[in-house]
The first five atom37 places (N, CA, C, CB, O) and aatype in JSON, in Angstrom:
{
  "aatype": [20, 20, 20, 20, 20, 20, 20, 20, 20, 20, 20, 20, 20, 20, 20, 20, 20, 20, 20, 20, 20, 20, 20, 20, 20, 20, 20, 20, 20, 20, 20, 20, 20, 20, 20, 20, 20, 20, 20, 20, 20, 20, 20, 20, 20, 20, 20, 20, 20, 20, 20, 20, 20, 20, 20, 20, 20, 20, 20, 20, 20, 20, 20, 20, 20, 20, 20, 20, 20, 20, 20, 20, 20, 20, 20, 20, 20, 20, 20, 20, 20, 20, 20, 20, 20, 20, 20, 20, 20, 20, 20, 20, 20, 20, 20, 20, 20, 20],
  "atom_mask": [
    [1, 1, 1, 1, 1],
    [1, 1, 1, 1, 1],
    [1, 1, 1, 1, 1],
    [1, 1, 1, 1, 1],
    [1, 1, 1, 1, 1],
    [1, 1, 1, 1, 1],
    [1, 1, 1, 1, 1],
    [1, 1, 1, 1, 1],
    [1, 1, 1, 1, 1],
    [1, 1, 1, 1, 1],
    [1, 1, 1, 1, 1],
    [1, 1, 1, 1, 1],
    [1, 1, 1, 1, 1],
    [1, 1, 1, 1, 1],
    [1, 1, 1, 1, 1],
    [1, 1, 1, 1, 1],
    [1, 1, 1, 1, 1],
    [1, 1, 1, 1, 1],
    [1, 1, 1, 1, 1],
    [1, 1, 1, 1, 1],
    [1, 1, 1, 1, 1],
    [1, 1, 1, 1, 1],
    [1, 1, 1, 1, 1],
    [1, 1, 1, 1, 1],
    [1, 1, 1, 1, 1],
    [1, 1, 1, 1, 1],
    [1, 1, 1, 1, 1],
    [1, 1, 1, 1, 1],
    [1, 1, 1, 1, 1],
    [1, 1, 1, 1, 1],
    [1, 1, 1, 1, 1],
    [1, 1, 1, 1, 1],
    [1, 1, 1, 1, 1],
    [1, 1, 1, 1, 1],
    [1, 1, 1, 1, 1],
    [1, 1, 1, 1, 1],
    [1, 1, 1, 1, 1],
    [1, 1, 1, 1, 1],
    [1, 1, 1, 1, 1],
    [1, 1, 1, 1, 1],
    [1, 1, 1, 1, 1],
    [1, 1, 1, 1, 1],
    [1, 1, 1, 1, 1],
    [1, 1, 1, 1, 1],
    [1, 1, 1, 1, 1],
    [1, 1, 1, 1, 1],
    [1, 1, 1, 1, 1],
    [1, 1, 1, 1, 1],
    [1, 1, 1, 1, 1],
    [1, 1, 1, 1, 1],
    [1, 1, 1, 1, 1],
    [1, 1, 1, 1, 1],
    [1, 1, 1, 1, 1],
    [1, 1, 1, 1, 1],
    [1, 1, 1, 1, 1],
    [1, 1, 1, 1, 1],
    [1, 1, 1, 1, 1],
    [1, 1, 1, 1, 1],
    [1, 1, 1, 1, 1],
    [1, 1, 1, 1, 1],
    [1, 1, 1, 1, 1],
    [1, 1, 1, 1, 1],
    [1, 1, 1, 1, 1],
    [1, 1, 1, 1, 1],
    [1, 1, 1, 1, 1],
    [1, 1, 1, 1, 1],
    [1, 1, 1, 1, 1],
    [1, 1, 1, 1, 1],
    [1, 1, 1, 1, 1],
    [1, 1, 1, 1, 1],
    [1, 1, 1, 1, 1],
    [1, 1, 1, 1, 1],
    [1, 1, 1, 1, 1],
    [1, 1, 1, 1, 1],
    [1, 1, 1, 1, 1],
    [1, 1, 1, 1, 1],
    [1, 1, 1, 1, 1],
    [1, 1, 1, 1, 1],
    [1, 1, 1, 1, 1],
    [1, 1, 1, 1, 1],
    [1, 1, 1, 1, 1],
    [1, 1, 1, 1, 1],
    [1, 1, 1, 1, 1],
    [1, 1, 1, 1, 1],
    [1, 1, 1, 1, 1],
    [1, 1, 1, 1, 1],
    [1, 1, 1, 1, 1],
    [1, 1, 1, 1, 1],
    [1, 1, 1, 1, 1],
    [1, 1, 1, 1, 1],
    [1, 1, 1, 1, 1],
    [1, 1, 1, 1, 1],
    [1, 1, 1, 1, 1],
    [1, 1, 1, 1, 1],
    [1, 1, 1, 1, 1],
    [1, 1, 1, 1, 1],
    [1, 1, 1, 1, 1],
    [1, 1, 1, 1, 1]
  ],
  "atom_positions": [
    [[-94.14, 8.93, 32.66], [-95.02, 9.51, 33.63], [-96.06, 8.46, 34.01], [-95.68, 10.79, 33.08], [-96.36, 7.71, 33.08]],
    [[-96.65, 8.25, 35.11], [-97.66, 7.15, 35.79], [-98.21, 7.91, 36.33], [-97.3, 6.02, 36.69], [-97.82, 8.97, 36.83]],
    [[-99.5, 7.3, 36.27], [-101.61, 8.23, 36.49], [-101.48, 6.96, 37.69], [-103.71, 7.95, 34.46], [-101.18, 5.77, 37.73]],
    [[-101.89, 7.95, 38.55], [-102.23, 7.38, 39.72], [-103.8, 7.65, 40.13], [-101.24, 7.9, 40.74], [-104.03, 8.83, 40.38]],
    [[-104.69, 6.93, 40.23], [-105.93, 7.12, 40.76], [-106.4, 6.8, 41.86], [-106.6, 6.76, 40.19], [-106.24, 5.73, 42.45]],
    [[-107.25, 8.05, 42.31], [-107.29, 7.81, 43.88], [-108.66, 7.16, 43.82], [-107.16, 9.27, 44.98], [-109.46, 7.9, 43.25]],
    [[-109.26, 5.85, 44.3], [-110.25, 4.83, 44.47], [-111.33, 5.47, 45.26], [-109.7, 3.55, 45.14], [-112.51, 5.64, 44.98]],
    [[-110.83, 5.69, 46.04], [-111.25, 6.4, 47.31], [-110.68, 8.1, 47.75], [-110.72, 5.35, 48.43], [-109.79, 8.82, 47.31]],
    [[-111.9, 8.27, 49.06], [-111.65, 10.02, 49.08], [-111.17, 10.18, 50.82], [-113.53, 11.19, 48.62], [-111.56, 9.5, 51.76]],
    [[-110.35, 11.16, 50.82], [-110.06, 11.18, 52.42], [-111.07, 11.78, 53.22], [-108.79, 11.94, 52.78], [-110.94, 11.9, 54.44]],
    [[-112.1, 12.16, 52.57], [-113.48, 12.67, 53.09], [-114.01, 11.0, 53.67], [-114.65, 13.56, 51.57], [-115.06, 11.26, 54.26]],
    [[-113.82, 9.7, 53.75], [-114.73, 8.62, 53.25], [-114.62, 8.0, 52.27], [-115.75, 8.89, 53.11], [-113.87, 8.31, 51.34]],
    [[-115.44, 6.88, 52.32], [-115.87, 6.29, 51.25], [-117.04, 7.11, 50.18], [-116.37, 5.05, 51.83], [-117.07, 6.98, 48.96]],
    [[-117.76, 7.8, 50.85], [-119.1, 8.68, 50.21], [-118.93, 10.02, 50.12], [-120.41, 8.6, 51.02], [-119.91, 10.62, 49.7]],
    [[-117.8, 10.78, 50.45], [-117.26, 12.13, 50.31], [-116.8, 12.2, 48.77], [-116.01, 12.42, 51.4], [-116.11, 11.42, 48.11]],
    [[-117.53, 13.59, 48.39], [-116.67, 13.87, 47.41], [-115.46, 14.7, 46.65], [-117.17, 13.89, 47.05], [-115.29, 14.85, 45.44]],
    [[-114.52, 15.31, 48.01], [-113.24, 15.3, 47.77], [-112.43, 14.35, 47.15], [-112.81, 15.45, 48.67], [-112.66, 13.15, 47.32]],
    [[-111.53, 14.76, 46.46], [-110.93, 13.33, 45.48], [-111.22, 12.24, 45.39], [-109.88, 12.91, 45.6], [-110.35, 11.39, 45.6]],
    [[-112.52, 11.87, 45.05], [-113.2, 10.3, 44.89], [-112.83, 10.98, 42.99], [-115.58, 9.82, 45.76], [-112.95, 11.98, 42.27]],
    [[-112.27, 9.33, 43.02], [-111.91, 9.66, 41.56], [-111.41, 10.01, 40.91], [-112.15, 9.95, 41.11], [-111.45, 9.68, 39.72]],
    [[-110.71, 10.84, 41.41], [-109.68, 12.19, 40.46], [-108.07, 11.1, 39.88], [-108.9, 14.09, 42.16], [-107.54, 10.02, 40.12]],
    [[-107.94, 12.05, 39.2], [-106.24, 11.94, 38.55], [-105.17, 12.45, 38.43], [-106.06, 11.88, 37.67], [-105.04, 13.26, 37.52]],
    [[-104.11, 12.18, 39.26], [-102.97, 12.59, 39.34], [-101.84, 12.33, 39.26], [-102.92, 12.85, 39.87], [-101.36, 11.39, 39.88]],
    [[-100.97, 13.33, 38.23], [-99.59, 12.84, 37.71], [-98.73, 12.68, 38.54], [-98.98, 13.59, 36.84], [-98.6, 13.52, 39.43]],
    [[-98.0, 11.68, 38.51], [-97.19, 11.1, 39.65], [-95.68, 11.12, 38.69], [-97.86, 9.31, 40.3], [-95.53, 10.13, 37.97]],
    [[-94.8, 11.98, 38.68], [-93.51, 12.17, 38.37], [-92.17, 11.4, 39.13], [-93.45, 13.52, 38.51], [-91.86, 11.66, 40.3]],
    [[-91.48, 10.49, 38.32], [-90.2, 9.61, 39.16], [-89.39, 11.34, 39.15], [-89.06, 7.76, 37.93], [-88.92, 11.92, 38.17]],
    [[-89.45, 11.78, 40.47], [-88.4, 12.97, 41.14], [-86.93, 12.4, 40.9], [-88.65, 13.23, 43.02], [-86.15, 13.11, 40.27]],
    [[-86.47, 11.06, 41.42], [-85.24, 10.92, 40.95], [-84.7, 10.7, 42.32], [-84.66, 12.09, 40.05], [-85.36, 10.22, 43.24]],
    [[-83.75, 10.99, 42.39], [-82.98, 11.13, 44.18], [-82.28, 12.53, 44.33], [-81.47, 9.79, 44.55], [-81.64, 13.18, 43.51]],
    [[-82.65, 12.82, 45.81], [-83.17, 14.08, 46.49], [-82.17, 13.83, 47.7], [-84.98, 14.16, 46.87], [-82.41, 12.9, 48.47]],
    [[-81.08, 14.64, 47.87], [-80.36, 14.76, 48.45], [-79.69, 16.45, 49.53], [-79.83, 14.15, 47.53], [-79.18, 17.45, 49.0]],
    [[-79.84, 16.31, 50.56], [-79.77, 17.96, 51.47], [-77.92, 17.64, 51.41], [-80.85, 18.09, 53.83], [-77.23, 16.62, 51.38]],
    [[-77.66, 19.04, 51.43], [-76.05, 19.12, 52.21], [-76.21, 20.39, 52.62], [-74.5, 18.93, 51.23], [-77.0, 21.27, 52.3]],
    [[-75.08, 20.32, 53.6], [-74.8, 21.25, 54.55], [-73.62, 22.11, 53.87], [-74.44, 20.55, 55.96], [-72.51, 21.61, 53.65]],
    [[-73.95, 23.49, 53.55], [-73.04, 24.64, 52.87], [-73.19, 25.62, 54.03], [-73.6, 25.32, 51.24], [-74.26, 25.91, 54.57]],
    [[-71.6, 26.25, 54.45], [-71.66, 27.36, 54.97], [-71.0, 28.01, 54.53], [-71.56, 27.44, 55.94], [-70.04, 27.66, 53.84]],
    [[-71.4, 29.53, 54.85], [-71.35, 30.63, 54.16], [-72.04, 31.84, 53.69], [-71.15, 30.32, 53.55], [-71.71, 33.03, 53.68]],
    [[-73.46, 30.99, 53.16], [-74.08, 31.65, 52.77], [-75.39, 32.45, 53.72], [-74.28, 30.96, 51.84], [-76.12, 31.79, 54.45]],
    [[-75.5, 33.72, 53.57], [-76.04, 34.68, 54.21], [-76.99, 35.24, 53.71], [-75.35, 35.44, 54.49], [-77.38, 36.22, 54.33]],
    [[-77.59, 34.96, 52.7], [-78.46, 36.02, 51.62], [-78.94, 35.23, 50.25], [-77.35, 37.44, 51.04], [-78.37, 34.32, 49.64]],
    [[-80.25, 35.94, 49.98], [-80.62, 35.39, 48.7], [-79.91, 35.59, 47.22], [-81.83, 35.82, 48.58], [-80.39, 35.05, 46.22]],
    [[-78.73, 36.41, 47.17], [-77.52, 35.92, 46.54], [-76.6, 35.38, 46.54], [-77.13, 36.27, 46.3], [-75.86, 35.34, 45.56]],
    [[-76.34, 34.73, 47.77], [-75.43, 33.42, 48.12], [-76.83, 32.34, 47.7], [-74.71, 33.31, 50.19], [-76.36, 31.48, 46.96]],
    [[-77.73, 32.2, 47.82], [-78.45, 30.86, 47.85], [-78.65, 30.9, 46.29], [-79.97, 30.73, 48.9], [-78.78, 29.8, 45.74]],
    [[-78.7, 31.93, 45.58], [-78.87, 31.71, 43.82], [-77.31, 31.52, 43.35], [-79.69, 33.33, 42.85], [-77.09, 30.99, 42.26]],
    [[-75.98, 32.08, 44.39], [-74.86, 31.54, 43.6], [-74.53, 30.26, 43.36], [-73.87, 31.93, 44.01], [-73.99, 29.76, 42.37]],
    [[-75.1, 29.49, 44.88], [-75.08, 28.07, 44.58], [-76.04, 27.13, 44.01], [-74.86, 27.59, 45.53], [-75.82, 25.97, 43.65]],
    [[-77.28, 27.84, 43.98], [-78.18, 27.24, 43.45], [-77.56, 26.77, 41.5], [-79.57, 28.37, 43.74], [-77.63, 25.84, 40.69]],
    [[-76.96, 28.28, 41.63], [-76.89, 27.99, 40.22], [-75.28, 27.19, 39.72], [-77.13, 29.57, 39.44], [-75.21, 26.61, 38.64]],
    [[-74.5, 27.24, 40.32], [-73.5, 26.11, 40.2], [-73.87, 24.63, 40.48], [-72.46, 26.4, 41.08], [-73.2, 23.73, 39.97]],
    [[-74.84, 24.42, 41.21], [-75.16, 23.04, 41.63], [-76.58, 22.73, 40.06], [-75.92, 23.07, 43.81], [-76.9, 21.83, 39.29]],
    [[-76.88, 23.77, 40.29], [-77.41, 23.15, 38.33], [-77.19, 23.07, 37.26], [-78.14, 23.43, 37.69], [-78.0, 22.86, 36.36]],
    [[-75.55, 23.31, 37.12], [-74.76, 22.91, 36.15], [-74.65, 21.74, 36.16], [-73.7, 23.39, 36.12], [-74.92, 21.32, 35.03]],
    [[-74.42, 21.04, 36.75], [-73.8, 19.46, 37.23], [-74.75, 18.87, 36.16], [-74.08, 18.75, 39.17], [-75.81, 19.46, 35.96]],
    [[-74.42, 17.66, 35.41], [-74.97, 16.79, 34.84], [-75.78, 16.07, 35.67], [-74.2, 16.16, 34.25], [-75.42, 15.41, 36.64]],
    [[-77.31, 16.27, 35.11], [-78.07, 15.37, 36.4], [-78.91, 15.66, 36.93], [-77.55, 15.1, 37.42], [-79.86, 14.99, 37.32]],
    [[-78.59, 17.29, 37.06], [-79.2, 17.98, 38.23], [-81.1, 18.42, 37.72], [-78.01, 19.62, 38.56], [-81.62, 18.51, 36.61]],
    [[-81.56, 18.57, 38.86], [-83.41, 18.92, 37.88], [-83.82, 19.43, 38.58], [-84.67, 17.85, 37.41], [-85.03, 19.63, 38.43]],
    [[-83.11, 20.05, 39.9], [-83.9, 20.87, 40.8], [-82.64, 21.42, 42.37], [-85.49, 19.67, 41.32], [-81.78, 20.94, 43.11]],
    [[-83.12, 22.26, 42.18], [-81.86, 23.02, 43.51], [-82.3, 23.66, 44.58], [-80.89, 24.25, 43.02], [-82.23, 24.85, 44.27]],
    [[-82.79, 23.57, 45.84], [-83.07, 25.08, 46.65], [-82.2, 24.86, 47.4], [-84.46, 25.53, 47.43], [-81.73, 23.77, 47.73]],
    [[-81.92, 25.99, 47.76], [-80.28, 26.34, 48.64], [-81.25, 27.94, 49.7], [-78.22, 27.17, 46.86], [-81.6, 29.03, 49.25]],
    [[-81.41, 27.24, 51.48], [-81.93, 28.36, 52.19], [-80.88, 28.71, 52.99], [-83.17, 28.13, 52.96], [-80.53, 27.96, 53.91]],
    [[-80.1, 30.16, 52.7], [-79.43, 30.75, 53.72], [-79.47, 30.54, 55.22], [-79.67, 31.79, 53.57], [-78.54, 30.25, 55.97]],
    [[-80.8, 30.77, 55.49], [-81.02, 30.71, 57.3], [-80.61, 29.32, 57.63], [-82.83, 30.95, 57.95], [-80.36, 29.35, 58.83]],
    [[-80.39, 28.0, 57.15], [-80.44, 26.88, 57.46], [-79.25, 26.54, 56.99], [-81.48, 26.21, 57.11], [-78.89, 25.42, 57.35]],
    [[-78.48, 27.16, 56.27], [-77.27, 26.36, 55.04], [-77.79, 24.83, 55.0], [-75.22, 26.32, 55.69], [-77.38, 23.8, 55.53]],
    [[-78.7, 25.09, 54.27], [-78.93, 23.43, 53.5], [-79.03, 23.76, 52.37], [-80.25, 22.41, 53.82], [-79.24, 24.97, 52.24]],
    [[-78.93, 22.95, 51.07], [-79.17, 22.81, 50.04], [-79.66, 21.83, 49.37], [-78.52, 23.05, 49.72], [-78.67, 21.28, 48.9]],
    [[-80.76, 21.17, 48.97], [-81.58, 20.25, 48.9], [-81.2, 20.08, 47.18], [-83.17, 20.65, 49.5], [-81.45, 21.14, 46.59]],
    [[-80.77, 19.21, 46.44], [-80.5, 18.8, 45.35], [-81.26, 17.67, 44.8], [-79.34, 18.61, 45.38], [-80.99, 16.56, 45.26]],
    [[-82.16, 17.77, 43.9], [-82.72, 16.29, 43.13], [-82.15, 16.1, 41.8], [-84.41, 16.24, 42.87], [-81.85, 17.01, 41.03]],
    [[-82.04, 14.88, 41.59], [-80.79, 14.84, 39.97], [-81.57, 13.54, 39.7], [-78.44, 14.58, 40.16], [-82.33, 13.1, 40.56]],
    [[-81.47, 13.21, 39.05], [-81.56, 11.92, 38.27], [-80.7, 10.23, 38.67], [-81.0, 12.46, 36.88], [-80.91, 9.03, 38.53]],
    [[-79.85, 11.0, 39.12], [-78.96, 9.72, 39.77], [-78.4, 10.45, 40.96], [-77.59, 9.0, 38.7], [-78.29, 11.65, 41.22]],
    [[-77.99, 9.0, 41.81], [-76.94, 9.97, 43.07], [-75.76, 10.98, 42.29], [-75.8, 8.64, 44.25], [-75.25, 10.72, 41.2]],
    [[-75.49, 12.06, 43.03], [-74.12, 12.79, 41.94], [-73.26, 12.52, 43.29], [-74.2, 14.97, 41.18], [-73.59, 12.41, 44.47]],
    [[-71.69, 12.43, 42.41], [-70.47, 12.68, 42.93], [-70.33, 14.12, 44.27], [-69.62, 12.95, 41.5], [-70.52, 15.33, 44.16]],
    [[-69.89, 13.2, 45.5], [-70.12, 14.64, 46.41], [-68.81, 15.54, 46.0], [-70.14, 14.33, 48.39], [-68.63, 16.7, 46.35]],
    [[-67.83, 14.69, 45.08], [-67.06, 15.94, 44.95], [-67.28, 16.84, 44.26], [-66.07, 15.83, 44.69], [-67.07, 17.92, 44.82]],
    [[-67.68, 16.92, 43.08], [-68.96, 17.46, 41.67], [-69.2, 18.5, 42.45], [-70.65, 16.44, 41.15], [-68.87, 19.65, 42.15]],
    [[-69.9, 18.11, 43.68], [-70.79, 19.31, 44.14], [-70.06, 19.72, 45.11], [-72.27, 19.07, 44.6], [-70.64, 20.68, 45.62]],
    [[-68.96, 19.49, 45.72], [-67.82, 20.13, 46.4], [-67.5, 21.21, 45.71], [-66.65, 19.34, 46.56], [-67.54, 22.32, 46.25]],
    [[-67.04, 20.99, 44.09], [-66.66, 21.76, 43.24], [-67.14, 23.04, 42.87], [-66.63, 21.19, 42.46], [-66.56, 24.11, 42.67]],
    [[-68.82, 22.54, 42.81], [-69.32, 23.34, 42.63], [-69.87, 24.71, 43.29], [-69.76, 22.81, 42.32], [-69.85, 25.85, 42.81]],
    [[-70.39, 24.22, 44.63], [-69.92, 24.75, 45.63], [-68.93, 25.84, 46.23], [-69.75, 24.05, 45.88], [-69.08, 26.93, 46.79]],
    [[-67.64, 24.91, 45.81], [-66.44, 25.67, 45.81], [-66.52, 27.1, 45.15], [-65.44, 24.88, 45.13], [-66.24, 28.2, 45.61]],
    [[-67.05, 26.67, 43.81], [-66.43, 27.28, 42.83], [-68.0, 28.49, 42.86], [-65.93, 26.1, 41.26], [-68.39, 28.92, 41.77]],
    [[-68.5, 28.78, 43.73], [-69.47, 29.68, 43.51], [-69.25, 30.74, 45.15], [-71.14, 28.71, 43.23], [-69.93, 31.71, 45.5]],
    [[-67.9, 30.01, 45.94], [-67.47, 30.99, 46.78], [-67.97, 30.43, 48.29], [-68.09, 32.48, 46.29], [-68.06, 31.1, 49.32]],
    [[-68.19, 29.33, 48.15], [-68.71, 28.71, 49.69], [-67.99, 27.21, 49.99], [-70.64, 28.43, 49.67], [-66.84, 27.04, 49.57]],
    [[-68.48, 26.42, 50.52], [-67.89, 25.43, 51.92], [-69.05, 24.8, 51.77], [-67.51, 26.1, 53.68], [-70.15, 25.33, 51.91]],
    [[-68.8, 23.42, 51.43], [-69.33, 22.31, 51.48], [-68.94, 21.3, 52.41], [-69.27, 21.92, 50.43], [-67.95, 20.58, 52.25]],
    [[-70.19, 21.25, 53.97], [-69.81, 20.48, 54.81], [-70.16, 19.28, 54.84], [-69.97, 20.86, 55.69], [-69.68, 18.48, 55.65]],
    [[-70.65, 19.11, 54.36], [-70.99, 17.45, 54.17], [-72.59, 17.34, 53.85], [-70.61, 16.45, 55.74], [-73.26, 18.29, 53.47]],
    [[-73.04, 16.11, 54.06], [-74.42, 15.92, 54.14], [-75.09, 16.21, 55.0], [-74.73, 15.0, 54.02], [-74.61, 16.47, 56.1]],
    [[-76.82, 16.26, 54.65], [-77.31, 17.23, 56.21], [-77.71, 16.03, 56.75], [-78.77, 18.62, 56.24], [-78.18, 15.99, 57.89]]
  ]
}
């Protein structure tokens, strides 16, 4: 984890909104959207949510119906077939990247 300190405040130099403060700055990893269709409802977006966080890797999932995107952050790039699979295998269509 890396402390990032802000020197300065977006109020100014003499404002005291975040003059000073400390904040945890987390390596997210790589953050990747794909395009799933199919899904219609906030139980299609938790079926895939939750197959796509099986995957080795995975540390974060949102999957929004109205948009068929699914936004994936993992630790490393993952295999698009992995998540073809997974995908697959939770009853939807994996179109590619968004």
């Amino acid at each position: 984890m890396t402390e990032q300190t802000n020197a300065s405040s977006c109020c100014g130099s003499g404002g005291s909104c975040g003059s000073g403060t400390t904040t945890d700055v987390q390596d997210i990893g790589v953050t990747t959207v794909y395009k799933v269709s199919g899904m219609t409802c906030g139980h299609c977006e938790g079926a895939v949510s939750q197959e796509i966080s099986a995957l080795a890797g995975v540390t974060a999932v949102t999957a929004v119906a109205k948009t068929g995107e699914v936004t994936v952050t993992s630790a490393a790039p993952l295999d698009e077939e992995a998540v073809r699979a997974a995908v697959d295998e939770a009853g939807y269509e994996l179109v590619g990247r968004a």
